[in-house]
C-alpha positions as CSV (number, residue, x, y, z in Angstrom):
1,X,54.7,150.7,70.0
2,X,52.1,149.6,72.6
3,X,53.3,149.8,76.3
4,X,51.4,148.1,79.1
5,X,50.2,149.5,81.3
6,X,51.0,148.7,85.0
7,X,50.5,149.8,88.8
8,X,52.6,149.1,92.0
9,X,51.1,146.9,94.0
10,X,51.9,145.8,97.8
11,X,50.8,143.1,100.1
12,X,50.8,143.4,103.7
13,X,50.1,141.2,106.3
14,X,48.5,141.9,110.4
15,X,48.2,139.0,112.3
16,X,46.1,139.5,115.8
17,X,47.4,136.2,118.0
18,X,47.3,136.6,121.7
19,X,48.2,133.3,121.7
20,X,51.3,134.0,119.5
21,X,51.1,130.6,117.5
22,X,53.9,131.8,114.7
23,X,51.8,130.7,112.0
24,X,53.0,132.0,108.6
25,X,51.0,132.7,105.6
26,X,51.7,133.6,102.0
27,X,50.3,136.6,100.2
28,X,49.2,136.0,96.6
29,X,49.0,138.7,93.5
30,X,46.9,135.8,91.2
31,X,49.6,132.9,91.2
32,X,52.7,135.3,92.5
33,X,53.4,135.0,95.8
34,X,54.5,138.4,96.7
35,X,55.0,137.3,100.3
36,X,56.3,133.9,101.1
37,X,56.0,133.0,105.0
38,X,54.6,136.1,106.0
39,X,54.2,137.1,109.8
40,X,53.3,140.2,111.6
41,X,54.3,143.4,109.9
42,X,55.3,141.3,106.3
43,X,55.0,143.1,103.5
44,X,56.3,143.3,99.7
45,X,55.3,145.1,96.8
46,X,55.5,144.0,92.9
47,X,54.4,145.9,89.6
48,X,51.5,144.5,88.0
49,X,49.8,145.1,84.9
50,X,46.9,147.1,85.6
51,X,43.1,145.8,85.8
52,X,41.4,142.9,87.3
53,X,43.4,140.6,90.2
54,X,42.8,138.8,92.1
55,X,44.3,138.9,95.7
56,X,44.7,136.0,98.2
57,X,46.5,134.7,101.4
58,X,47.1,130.4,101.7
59,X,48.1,129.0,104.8
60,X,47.7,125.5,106.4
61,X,46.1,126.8,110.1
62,X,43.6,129.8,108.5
63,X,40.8,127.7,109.8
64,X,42.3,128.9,112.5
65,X,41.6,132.5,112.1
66,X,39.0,135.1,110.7
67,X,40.7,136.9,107.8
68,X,40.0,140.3,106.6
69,X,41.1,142.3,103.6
70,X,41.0,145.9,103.0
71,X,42.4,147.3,99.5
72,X,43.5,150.9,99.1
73,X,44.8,153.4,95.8
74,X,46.8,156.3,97.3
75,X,45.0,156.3,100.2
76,X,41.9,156.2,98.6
77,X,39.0,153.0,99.7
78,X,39.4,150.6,96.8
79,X,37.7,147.4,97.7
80,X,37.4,145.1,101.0
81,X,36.4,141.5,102.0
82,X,36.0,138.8,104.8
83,X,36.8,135.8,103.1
84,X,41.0,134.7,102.2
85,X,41.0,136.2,98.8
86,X,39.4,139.5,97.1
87,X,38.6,140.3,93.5
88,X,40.0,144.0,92.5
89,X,41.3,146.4,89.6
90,X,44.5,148.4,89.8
91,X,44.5,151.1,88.0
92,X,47.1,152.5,85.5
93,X,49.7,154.2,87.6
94,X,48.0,152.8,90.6
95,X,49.9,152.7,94.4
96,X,47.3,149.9,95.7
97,X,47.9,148.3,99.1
98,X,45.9,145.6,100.3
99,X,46.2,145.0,103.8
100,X,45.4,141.1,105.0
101,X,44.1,141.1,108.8
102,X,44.5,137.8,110.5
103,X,42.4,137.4,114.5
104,X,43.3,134.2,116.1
105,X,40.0,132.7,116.9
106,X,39.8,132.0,121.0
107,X,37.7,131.6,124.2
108,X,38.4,131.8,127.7
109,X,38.1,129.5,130.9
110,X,38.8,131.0,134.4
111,X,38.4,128.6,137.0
112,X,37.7,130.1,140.5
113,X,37.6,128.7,143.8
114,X,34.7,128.7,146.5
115,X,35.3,127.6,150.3
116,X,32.5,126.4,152.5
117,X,32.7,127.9,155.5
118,X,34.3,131.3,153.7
119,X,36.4,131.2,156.6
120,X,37.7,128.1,156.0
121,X,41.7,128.0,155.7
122,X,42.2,125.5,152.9
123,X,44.3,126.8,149.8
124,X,44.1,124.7,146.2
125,X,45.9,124.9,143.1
126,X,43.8,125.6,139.7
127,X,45.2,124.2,137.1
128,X,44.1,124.8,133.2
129,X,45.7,122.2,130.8
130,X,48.0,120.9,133.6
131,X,49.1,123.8,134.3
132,X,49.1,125.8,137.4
133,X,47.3,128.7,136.9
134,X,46.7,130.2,140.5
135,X,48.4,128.7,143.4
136,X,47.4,128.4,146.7
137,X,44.2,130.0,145.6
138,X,41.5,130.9,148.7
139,X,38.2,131.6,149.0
140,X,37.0,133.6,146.0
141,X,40.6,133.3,144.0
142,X,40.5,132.9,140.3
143,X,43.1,132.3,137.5
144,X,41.4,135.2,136.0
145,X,40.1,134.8,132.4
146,X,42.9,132.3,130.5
147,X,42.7,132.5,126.6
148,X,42.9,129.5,124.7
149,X,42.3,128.3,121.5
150,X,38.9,126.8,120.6
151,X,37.9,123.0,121.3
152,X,38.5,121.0,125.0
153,X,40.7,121.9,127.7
154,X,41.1,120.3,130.8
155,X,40.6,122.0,134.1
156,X,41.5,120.5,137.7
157,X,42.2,121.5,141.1
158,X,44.8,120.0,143.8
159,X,45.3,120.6,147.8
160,X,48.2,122.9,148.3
161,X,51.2,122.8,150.9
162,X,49.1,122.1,154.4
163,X,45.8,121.0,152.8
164,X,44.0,117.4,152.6
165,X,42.0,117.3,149.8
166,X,40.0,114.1,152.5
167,X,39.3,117.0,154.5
168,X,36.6,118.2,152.1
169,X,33.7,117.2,149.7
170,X,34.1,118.8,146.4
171,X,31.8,120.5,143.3
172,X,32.2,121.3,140.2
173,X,30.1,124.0,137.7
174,X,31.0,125.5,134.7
175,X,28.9,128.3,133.0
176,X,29.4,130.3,129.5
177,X,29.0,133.7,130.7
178,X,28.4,135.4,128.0
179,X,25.0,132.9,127.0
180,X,24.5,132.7,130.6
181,X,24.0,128.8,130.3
182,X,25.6,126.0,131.6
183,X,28.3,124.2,130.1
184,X,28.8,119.9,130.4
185,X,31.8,119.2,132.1
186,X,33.3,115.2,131.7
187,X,35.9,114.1,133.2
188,X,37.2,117.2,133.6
189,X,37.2,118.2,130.6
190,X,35.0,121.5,128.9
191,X,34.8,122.6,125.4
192,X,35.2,126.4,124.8
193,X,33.9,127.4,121.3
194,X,35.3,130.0,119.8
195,X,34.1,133.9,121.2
196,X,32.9,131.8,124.4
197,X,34.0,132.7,128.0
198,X,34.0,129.7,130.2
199,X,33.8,130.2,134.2
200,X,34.4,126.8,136.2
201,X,33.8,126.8,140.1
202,X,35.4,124.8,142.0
203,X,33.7,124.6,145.7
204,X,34.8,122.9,148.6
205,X,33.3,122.3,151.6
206,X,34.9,121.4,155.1
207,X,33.9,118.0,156.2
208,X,32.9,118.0,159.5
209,X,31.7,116.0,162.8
210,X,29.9,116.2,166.1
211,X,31.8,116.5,169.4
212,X,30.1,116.6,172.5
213,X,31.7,117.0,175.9
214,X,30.8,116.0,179.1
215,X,31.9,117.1,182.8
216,X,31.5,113.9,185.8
217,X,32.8,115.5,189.2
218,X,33.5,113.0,191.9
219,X,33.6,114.9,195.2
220,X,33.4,112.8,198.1
């Protein structure tokens, strides 16, 4: 009588999405799927016959993330990889977990405002993607840093309650701060690669005139 031998094996999936997509994923032992639809904190375990597998995750949006996985016996380091599937061995009577880490690629834009004079009373909405992001912003206020996935976003300002936008001309820069260098803005519109931190300025400043007055005194 020859019995096989096995090992317990369990899949478990992290998924790191500030952005909380609610992407799913399913978690492969060779061609079982241990986890079907797995989110955040899924996990299932199967016996296995023990030796060589081959572990894996399939998704439609994993272009969308970096993916690591880290394989353990007991508690003990087994293997670990950065691609969506990972070669290992369970031993006889092994307790292997392998642990699938999902980051959500992303960037960030902050737009801030700049007023010219600082004293200047004007107050704009900053918008990122149509929406408002900080309202009624003044001189130096920022939406803060906004994350967002990689690829073009729109950015955008309007004149809030009591400002004319006619009252003032208006630039526009935008910078990746962590290259230091500038970034092309078109219509609006900037592209944020992934690991990128946008800054967009938006500065207005007061249109103004000359006014000159003059006293005649008629005193007979």
């Amino acid at each position: 009588t020859n019995t096989r031998k096995t090992g317990n094996l369990t899949l478990t999936k992290v998924v790191v999405d500030p952005l909380q997509s609610g992407h799913t994923f399913d978690l492969k032992a060779g061609t079982t799927t241990v986890v079907d639809n797995a989110t955040n904190g899924s996990t299932d375990s199967i016996v296995i016959n023990s030796g060589p597998v081959t572990v894996s995750e399939t998704s439609t949006n994993l272009a969308d993330y970096t993916t690591t996985i880290v394989c353990d016996d007991d508690g003990e380091p087994l293997a670990q990889g950065t691609d969506t599937s990972l070669a290992i061995v369970v031993p006889a009577n092994g307790d292997v977990t392998c642990t699938f880490t999902n980051t959500r690629k992303t960037g960030t834009i902050e737009v801030r405002k700049h007023l010219s004079p600082t004293s200047d009373p004007g107050t704009f909405d900053l918008h990122i993607d149509d929406t408002v992001k900080k309202a009624a912003a003044t001189h130096n206020g920022t939406t803060g840093p906004v994350t967002v996935t990689p690829g073009n976003h729109t950015i955008a300002e309007t004149a809030a309650t009591g400002t004319d936008m006619g009252d003032y001309t208006t630039s526009l820069t935008c910078i990746d701060t962590s290259e230091d260098e500038p970034v092309t803005v078109t219509n609006g519109t900037v592209n944020v690669p992934a690991g990128t931190n946008v800054l967009c300025t938006f500065t207005n400043t007061r249109k103004t005139g000359n006014l000159t007055l003059t006293k005649v005194v008629v005193d007979p």
